[in-house]
C-alpha positions as CSV (number, residue, x, y, z in Angstrom):
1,X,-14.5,12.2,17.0
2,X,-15.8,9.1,16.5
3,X,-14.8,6.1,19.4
4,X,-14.9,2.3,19.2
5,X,-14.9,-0.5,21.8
6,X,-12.5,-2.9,20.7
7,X,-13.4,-6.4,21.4
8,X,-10.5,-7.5,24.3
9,X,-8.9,-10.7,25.9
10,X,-10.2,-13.0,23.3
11,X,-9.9,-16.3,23.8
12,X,-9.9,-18.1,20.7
13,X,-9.3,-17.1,16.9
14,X,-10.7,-19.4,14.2
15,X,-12.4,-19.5,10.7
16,X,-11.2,-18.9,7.1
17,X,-11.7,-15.6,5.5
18,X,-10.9,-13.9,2.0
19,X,-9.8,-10.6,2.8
20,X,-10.5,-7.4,0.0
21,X,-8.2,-7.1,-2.8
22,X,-5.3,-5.7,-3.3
23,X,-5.0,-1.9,-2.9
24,X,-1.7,-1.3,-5.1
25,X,-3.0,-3.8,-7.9
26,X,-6.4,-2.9,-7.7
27,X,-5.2,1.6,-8.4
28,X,-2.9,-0.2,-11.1
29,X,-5.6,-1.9,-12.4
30,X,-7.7,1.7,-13.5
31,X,-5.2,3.4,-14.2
32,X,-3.8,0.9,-16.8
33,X,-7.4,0.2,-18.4
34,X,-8.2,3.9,-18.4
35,X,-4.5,4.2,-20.7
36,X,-5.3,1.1,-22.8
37,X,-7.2,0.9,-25.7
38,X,-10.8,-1.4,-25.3
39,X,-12.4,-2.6,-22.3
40,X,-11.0,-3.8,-19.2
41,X,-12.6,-5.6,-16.7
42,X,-11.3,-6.1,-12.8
43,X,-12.8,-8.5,-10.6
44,X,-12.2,-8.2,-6.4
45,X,-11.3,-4.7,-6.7
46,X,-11.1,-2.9,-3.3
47,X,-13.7,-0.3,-3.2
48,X,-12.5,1.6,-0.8
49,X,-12.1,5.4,-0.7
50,X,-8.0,5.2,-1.6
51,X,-9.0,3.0,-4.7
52,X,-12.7,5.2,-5.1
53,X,-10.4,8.5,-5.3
54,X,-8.6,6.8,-8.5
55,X,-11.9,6.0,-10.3
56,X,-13.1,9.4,-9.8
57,X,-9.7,11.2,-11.0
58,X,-10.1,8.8,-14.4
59,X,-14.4,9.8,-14.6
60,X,-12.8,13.5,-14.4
61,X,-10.2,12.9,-17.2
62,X,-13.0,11.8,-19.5
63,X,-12.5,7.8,-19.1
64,X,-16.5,6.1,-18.6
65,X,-15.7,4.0,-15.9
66,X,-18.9,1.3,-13.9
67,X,-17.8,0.0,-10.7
68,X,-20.3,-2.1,-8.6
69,X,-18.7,-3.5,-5.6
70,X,-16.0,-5.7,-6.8
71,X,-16.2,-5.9,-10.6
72,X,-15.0,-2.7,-12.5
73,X,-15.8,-2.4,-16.0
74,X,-13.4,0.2,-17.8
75,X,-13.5,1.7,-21.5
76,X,-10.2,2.8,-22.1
77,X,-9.0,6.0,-24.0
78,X,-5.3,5.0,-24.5
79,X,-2.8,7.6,-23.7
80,X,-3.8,10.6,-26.0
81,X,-7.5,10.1,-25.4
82,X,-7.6,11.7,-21.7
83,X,-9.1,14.7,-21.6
84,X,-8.4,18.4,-19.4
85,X,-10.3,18.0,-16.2
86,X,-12.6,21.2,-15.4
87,X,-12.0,20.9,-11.4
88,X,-9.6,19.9,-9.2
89,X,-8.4,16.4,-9.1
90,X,-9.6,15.0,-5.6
91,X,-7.2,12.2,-4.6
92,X,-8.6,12.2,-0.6
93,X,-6.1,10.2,1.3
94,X,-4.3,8.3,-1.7
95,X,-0.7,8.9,-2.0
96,X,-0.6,6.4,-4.7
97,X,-3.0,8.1,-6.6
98,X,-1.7,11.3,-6.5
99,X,1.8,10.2,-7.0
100,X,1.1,8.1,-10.2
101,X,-1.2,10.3,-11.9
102,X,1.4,13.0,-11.6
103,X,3.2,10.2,-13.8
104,X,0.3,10.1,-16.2
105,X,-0.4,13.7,-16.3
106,X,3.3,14.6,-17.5
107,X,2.9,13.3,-20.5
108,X,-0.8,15.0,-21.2
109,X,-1.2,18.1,-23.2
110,X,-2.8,19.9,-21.1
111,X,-3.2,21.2,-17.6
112,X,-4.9,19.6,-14.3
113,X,-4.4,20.8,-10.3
114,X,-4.4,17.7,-7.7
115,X,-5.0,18.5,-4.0
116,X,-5.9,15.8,-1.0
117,X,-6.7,16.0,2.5
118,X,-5.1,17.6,5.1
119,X,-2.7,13.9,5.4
120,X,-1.7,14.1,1.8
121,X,-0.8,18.2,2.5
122,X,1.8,17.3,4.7
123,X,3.7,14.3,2.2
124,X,6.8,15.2,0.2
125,X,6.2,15.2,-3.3
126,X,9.4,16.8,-4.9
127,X,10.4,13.0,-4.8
128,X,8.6,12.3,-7.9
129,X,8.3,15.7,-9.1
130,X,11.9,16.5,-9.5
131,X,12.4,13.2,-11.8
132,X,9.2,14.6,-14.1
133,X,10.0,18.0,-14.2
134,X,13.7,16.5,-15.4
135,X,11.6,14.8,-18.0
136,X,9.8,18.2,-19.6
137,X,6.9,18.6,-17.3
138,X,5.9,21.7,-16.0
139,X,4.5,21.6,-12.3
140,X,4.3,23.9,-9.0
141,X,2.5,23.7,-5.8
142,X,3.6,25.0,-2.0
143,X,7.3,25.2,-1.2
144,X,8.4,24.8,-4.8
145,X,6.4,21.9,-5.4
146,X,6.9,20.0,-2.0
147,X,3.6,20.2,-1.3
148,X,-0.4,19.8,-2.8
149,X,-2.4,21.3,-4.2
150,X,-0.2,20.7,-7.3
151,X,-0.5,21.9,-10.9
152,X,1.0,20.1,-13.8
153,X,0.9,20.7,-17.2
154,X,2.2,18.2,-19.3
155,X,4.2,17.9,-22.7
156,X,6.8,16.4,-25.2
157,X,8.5,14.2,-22.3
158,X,12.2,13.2,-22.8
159,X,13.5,9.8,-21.5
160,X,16.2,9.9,-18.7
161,X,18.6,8.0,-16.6
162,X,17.4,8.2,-13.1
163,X,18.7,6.9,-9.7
164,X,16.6,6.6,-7.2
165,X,16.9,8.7,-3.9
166,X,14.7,6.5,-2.1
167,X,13.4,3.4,-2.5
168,X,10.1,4.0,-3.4
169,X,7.7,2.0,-5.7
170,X,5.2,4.9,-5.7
171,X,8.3,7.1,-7.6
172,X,9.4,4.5,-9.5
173,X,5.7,4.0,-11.2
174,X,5.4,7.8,-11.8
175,X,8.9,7.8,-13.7
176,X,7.3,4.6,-15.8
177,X,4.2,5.8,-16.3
178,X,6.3,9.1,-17.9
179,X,8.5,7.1,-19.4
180,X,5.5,5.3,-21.4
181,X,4.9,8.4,-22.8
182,X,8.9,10.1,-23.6
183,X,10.4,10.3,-26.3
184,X,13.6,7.5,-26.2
185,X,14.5,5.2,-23.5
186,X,13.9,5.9,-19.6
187,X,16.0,4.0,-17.4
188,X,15.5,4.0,-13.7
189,X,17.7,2.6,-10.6
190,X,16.8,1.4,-7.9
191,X,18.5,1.4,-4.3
192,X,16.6,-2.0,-3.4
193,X,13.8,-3.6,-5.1
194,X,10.2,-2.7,-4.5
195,X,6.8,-4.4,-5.3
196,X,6.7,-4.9,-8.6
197,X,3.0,-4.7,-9.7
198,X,3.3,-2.1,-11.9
199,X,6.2,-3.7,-14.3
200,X,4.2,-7.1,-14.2
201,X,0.6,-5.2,-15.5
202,X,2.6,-3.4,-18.5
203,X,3.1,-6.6,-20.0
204,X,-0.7,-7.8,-18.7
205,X,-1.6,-5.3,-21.2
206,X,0.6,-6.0,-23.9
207,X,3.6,-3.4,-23.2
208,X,7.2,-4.2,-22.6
209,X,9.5,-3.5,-19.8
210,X,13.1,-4.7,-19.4
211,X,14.5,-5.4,-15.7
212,X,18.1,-6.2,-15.2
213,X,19.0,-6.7,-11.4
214,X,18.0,-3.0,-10.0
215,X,17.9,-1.2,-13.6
216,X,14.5,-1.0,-15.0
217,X,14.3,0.2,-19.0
218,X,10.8,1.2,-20.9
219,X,10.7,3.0,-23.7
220,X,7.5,4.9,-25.1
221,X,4.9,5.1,-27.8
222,X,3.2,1.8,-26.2
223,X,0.2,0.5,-27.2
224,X,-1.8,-1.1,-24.0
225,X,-4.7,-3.8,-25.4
226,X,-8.1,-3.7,-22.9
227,X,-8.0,-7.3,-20.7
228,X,-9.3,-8.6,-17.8
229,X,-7.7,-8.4,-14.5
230,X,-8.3,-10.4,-11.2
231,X,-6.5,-8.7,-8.5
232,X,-5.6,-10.9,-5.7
233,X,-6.8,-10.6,-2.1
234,X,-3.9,-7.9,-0.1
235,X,-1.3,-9.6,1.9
236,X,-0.9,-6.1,3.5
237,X,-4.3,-6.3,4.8
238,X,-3.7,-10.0,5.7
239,X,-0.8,-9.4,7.4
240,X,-2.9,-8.2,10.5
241,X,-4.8,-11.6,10.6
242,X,-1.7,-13.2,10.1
243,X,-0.6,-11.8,13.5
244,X,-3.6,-11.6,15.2
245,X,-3.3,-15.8,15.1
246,X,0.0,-16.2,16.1
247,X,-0.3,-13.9,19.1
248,X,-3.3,-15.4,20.4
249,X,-4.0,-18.2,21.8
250,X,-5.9,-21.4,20.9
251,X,-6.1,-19.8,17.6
252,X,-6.2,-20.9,13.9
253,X,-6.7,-18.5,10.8
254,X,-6.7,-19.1,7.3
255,X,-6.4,-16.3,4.7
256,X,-7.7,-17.4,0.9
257,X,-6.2,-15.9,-2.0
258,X,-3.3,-13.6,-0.6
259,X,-1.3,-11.8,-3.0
260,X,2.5,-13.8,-2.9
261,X,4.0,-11.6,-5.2
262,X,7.6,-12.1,-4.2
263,X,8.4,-8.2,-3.2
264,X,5.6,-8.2,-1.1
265,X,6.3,-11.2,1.0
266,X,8.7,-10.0,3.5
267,X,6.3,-10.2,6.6
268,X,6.3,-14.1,6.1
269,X,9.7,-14.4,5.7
270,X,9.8,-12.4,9.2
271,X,7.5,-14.2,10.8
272,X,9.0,-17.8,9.8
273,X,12.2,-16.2,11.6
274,X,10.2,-15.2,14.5
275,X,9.3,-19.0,15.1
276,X,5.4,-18.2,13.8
277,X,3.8,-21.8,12.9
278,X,2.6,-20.1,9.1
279,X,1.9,-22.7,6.3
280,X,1.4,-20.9,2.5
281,X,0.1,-22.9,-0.6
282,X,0.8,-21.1,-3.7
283,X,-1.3,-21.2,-6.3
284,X,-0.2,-20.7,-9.9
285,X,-1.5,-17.5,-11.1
286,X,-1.2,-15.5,-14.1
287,X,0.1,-11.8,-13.9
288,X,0.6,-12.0,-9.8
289,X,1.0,-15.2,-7.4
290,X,-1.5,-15.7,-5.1
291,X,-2.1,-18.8,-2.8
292,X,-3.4,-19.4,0.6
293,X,-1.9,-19.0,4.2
294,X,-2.6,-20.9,7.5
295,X,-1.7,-19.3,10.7
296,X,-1.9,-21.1,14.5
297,X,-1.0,-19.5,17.7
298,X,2.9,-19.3,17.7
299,X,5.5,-18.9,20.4
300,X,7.7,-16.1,19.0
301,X,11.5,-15.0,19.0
302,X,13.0,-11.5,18.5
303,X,14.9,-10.8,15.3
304,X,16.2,-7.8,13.6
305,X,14.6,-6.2,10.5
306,X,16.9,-4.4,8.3
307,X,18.2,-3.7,5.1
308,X,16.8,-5.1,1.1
309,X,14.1,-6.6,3.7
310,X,12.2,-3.2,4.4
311,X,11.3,-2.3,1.4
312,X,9.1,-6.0,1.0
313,X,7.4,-5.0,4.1
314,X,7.4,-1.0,4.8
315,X,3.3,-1.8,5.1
316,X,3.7,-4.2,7.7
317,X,6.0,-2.8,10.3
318,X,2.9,-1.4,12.1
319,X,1.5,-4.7,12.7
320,X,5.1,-6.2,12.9
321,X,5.7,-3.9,16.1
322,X,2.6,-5.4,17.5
323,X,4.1,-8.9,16.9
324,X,7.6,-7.9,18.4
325,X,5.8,-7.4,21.6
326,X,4.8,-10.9,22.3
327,X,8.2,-12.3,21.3
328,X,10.9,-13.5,23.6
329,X,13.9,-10.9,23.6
330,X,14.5,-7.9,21.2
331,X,13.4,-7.1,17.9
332,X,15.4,-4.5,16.2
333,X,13.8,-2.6,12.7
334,X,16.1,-0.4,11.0
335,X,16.3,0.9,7.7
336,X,12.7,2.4,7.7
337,X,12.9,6.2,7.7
338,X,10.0,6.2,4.9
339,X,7.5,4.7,7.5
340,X,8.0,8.9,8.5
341,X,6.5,10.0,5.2
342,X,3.4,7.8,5.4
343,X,0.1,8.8,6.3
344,X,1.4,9.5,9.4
345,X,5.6,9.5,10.5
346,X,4.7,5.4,11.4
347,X,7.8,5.4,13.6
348,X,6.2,7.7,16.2
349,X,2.9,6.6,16.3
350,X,3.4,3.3,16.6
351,X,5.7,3.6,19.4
352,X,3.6,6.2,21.5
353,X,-0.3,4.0,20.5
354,X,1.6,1.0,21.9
355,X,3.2,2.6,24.9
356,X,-0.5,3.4,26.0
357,X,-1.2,-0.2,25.6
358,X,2.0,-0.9,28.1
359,X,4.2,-2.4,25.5
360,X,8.1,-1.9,25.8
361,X,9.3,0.4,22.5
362,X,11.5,2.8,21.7
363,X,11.2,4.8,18.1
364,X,15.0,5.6,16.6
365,X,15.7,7.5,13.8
366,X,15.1,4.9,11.4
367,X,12.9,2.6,13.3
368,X,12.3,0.6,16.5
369,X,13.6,-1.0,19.1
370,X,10.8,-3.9,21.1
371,X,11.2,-5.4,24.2
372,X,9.1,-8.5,23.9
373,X,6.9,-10.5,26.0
374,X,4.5,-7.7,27.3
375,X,1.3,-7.9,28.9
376,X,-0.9,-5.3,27.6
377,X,-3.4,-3.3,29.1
378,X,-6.6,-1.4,28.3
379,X,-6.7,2.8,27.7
380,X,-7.4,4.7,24.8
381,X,-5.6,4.6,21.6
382,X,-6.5,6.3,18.3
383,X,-5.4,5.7,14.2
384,X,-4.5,9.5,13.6
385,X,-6.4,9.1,10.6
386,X,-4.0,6.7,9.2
387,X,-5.8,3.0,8.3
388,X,-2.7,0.9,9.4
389,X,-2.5,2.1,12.7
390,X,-6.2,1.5,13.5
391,X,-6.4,-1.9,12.2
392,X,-3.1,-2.8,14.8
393,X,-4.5,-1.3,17.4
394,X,-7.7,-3.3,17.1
395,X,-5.4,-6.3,16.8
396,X,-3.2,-5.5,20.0
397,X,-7.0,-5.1,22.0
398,X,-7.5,-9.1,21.6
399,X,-5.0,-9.4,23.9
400,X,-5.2,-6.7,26.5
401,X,-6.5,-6.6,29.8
402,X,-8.6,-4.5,29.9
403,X,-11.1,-2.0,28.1
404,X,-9.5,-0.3,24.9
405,X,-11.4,2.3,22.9
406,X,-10.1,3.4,19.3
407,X,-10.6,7.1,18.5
408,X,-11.2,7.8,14.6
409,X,-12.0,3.9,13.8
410,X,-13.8,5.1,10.1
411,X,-10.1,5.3,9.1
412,X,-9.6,1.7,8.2
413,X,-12.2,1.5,5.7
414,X,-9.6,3.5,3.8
415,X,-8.0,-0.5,2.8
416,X,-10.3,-2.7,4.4
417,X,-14.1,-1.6,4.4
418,X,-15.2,-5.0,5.8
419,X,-12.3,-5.6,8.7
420,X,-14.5,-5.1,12.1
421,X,-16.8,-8.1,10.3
422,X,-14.2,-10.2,9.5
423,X,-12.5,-9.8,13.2
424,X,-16.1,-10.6,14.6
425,X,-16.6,-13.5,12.8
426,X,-13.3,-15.0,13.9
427,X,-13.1,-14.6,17.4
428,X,-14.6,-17.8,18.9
């Protein structure tokens, strides 16, 4: 396995940087001009191998799809112009991808098998299965559908009432992208509200969704119109900037064109309650918000993390943790038994890769419980495969003394393909 020397004890963070595009918007953002009718074009897309996986799946279904860095040029088929794949669809490490094509696919005449990597073997599925097979589709897999490889063969799709389990924007996309294609009304409910980005890019392509508090309604037998589609740069991937400024000192960052989408913007809310010196400038944007955020080294304050707040954030914990350890007194994050069912159970790792580093943390059943103002110290830390974890880990090193080497650091170009570059060209 493959081992990086982190850069450690930095003394100074500064520079502005524009980090890579939005992962969520940027699968949305195929998937959507792969169902419309006409071109689409995407500018910043993130080409990296979660977002590659979706491109691939849509060249397999028959969509002609160019992609050359950042600009992705799309000729849709609309939804009765996909076509059977002859292999398995490949969606690597992408939960999204599997989870929303299983949407797609249920309404598709005709059969398809989806299968990952040994990280996407091991994620519950019946979550979104149970709501499509409720809807007419036919699908199977390991444990009664639990687990990949997956078949599905699609059909004449009912709408239905659903409440959500879970709150889970990855299952409340698959039940949409069904219900684009059911017969009827489907109406979904959710516990809290999640991100949003796929109710906002329906009407970006000319469809119409209805939201009423927690009760989404979308009917089928849309027509989607081919546009063009700038996704904003990730605040999930910013968020690690974001905290690697207010945690070290003498330090400055600013972040260009973040994603502000409103249910994504829990980790500034948390830091501003922290006492993290974070100025945003919001631009006006069409489709999603985007703006700019300013971060200087902060003296921090525990807080506790609970509730509607989680879902705005479930990305961010990781990197939250990290922040919790340099803040005066205890933060407390509850409410987050989905980080388990992420690419890796979240709740663990995080608590045992930090322990190594010497930080103070105790995993619960639904979270964690820091100890704050920590020195930490050099050893050996890996991602488990899991992009998230690496990129904190590479963030708690700036402040360590001593060495710290990350094991499996290729996992981070999952999200951010460019993130040891942009940490190099910020430390001062």
């Amino acid at each position: 396995m493959k081992t990086k020397r982190l850069p450690t004890n930095i003394q100074s963070l500064r520079g502005t940087i524009a980090v890579p595009g939005d992962k969520s918007i940027s699968h949305r953002s195929i998937m959507f001009g792969a169902l419309a009718e006409g071109v689409t074009e995407v500018t910043n897309f993130l080409p990296g191998a979660d977002c590659l996986s979706t491109i691939s799946c849509f060249k397999q279904l028959g969509v002609s799809i160019e992609q050359e860095g950042q600009l992705v040029r799309i000729e849709g088929k609309g939804f009765n112009g996909l076509t059977e794949p002859r292999e398995v669809l490949d969606v690597g490490n992408s939960g999204t991808t599997i989870r929303l094509m299983l949407g797609i696919l249920a309404g598709q005449v005709f059969s398809a098998v989806l299968a990952g990597d040994s990280s996407i073997a091991k994620r519950p599925m019946t979550r979104v299965v149970n709501p499509l097979r409720e809807m007419g589709a036919l699908i199977d897999g390991r444990k009664d559908g639990e687990y990949t490889p997956l078949s599905i063969r699609g059909g004449q799709l009912q709408g239905v009432r659903y409440q959500l389990p879970v709150a889970s924007a990855q299952v409340k996309s698959a039940i949409i992208l069904a219900g684009l294609q059911a017969e009827g009304e489907t109406i979904i409910v959710e516990p809290e509200a999640t991100r949003d980005h796929t109710e906002r890019m329906i009407q970006q392509f000319g469809g119409k969704i209805e939201k009423d508090g927690q009760t989404i309604k979308v009917s089928g037998n849309q027509l989607f119109k081919g546009t063009t589609i700038h996704v904003p740069g990730d605040i999930s991937s910013a968020a690690f900037f974001m905290v690697a400024a207010a945690i070290t000192k003498n330090s400055e960052v600013v972040l260009k064109n973040v994603g502000l989408n409103p249910t994504r913007t829990g980790i500034i809310e948390v830091m501003k309650a922290m006492g993290a010196d974070i100025t945003v400038d919001l631009h006006s944007g069409e489709g999603e918000p985007a703006g700019d955020v300013t971060v200087r080294s902060s003296q921090l304050k525990g807080t506790t993390i609970s509730g509607d707040l989680i879902p705005r954030l479930i990305d961010e914990i990781p990197v939250i943790a990290l922040l919790a350890t340099q803040a005066e007194g205890i933060t407390t994050i509850k409410d987050a038994s989905e980080l388990k069912v992420k690419e890796t159970n979240r709740i663990d790792t995080v608590a045992n890769e930090l322990k190594i580093l010497g930080a103070d943390i105790t995993p619960t059943a639904d979270g964690l419980i820091i100890s704050g103002r920590k020195s930490l110290q050099g050893g050996t830390v890996t991602s488990h495969g899991d992009h998230r974890i690496g990129m904190m880990l590479a963030i708690a090193a700036l402040i360590t003394n001593g060495d710290v080497q990350l094991e499996d650091p290729g996992a981070i170009d999952v999200s951010y393909p460019e993130f040891f570059d942009h940490l190099t060209y910020l430390i001062k």
